[in-house]
mmCIF file of the C-alpha atoms, coordinates in Angstrom:
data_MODEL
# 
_entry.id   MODEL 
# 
loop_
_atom_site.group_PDB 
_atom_site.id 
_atom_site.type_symbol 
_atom_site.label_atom_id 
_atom_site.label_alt_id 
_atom_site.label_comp_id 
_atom_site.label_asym_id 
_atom_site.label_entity_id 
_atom_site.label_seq_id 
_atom_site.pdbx_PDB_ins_code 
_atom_site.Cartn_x 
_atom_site.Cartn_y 
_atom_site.Cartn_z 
_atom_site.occupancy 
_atom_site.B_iso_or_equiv 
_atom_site.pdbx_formal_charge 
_atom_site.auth_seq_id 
_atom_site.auth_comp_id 
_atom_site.auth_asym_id 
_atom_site.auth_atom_id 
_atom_site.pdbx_PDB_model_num 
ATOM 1  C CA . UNK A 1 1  ? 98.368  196.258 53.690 1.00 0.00 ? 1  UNK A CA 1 
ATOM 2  C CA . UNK A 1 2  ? 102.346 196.522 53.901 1.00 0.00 ? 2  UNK A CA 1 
ATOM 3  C CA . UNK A 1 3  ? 104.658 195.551 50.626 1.00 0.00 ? 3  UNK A CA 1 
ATOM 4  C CA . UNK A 1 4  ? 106.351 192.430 51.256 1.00 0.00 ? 4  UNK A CA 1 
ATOM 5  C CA . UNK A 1 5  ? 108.316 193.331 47.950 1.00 0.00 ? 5  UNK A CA 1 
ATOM 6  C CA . UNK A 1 6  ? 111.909 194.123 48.078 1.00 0.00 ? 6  UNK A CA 1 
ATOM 7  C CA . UNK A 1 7  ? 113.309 196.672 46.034 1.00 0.00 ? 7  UNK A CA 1 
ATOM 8  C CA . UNK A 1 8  ? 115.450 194.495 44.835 1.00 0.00 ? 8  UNK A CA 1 
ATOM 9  C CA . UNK A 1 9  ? 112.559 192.079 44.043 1.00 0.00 ? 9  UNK A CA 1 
ATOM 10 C CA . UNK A 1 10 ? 110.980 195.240 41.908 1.00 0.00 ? 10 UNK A CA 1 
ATOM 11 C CA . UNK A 1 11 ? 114.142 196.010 39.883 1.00 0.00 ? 11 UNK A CA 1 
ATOM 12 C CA . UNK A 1 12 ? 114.109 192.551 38.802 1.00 0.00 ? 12 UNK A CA 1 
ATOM 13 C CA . UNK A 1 13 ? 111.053 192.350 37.673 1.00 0.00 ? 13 UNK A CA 1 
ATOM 14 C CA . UNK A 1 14 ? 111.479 195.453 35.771 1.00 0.00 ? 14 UNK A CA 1 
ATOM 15 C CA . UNK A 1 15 ? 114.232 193.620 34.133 1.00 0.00 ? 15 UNK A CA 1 
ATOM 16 C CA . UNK A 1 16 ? 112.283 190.589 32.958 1.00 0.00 ? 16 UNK A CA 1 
ATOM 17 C CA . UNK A 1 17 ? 111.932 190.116 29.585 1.00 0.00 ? 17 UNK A CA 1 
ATOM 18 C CA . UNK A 1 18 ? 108.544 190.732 27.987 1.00 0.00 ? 18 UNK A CA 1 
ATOM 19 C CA . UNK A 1 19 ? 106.759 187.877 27.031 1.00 0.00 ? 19 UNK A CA 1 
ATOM 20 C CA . UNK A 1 20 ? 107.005 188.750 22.761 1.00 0.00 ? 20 UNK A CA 1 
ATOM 21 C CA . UNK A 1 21 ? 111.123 187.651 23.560 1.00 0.00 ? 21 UNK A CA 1 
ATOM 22 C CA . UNK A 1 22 ? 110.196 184.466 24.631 1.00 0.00 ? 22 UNK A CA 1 
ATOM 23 C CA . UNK A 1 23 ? 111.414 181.416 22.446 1.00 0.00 ? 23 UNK A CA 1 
ATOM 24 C CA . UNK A 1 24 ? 108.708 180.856 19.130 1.00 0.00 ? 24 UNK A CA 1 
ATOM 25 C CA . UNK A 1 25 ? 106.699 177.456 19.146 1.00 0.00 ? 25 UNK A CA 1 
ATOM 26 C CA . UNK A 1 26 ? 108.753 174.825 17.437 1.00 0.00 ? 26 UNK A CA 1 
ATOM 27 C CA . UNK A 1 27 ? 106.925 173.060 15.344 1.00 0.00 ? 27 UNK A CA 1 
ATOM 28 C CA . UNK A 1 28 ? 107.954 169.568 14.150 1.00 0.00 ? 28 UNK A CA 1 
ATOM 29 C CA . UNK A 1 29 ? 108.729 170.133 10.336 1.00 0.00 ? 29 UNK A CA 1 
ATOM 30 C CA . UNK A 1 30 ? 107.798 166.628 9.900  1.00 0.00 ? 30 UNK A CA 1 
ATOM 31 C CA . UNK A 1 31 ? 103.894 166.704 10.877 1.00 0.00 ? 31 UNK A CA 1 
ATOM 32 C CA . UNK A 1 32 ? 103.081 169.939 9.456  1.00 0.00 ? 32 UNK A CA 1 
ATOM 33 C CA . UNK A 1 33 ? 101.327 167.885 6.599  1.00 0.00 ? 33 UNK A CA 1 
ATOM 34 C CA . UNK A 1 34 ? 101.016 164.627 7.936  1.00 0.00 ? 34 UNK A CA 1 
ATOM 35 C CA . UNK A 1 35 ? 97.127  163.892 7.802  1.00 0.00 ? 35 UNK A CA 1 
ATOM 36 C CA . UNK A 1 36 ? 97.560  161.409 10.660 1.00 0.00 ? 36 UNK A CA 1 
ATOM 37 C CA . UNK A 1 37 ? 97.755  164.035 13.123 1.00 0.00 ? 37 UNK A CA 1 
ATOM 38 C CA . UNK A 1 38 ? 94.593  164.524 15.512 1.00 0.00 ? 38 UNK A CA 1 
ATOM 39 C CA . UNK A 1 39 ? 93.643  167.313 18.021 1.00 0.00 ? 39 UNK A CA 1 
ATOM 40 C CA . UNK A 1 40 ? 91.740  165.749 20.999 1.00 0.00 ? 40 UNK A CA 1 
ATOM 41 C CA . UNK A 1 41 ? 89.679  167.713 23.355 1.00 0.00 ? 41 UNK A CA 1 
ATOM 42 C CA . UNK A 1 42 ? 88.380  166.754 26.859 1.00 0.00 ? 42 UNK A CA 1 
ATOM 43 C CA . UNK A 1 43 ? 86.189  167.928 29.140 1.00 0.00 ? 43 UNK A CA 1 
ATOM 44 C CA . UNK A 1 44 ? 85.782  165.676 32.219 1.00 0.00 ? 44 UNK A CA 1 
ATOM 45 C CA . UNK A 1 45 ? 83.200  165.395 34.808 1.00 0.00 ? 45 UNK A CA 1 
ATOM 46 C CA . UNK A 1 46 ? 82.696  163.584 37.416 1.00 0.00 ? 46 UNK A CA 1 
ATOM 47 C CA . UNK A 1 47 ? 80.019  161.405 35.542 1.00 0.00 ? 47 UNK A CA 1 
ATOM 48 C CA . UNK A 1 48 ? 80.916  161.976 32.189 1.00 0.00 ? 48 UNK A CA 1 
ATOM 49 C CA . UNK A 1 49 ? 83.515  162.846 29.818 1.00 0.00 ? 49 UNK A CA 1 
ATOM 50 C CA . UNK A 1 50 ? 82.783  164.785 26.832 1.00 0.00 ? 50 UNK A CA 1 
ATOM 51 C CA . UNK A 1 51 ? 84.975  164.554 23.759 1.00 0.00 ? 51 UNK A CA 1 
ATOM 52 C CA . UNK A 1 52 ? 86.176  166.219 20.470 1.00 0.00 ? 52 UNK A CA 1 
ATOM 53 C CA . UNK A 1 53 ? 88.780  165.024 17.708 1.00 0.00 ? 53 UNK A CA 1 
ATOM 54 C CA . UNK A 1 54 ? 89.478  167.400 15.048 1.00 0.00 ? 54 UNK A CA 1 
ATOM 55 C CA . UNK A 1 55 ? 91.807  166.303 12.324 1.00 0.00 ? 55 UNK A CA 1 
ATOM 56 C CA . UNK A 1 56 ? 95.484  168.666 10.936 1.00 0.00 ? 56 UNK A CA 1 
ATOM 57 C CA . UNK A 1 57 ? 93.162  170.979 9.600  1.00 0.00 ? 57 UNK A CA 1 
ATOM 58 C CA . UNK A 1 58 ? 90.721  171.835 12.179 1.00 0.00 ? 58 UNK A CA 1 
ATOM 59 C CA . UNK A 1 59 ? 87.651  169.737 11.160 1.00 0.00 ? 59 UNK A CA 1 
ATOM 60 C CA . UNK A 1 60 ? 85.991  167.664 13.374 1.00 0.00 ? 60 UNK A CA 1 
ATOM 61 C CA . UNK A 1 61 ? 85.874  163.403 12.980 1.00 0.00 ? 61 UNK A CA 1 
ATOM 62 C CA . UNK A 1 62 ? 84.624  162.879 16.129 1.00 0.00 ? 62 UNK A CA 1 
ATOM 63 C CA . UNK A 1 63 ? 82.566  163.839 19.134 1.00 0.00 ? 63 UNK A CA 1 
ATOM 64 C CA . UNK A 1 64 ? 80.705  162.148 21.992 1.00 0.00 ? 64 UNK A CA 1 
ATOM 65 C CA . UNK A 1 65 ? 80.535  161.032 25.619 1.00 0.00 ? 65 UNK A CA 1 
ATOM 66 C CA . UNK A 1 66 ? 81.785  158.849 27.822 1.00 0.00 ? 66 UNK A CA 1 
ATOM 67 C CA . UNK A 1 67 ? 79.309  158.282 30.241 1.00 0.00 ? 67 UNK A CA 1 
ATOM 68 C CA . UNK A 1 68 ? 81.454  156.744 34.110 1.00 0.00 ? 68 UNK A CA 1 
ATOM 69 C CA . UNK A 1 69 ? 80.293  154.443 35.980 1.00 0.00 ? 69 UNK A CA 1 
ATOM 70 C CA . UNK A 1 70 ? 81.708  152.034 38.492 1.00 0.00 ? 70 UNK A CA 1 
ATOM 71 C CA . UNK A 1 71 ? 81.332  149.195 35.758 1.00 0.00 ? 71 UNK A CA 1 
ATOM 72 C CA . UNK A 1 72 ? 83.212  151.426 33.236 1.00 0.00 ? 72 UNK A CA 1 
ATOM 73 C CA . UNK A 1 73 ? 85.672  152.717 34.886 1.00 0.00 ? 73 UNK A CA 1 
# 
């Protein structure tokens, strides 16, 4: 198979900066205690949806499915 890479292209890439120099997460200050915040997880399908909502802390409040059909959707 023949390198399509430039050398060029290479020294570049040996420049990049690792990924541990990359900006931290900023995290809004203000809901960092606010119990109204909620963590929702999907996982759709065609004929369903399946769902999860955890509250600031991790524990779940909700779970379930969402069954589709044409009359639902």
């Amino acid at each position: 198979m023949r390198n399509l890479w430039s050398s060029e292209h290479a020294a570049a890439l040996s420049k990049a900066s690792p990924a541990s120099e990359q900006p931290a997460l900023v995290i809004n200050p203000a809901t960092v205690n606010d119990p109204s915040v909620r963590h929702v997880g999907l996982d759709v399908h065609k004929k369903q949806i399946t769902y999860c909502i955890l509250d600031l802390y991790g524990a779940t409040i909700r779970e379930g499915e969402i069954m589709l059909t044409r009359e639902q959707v």
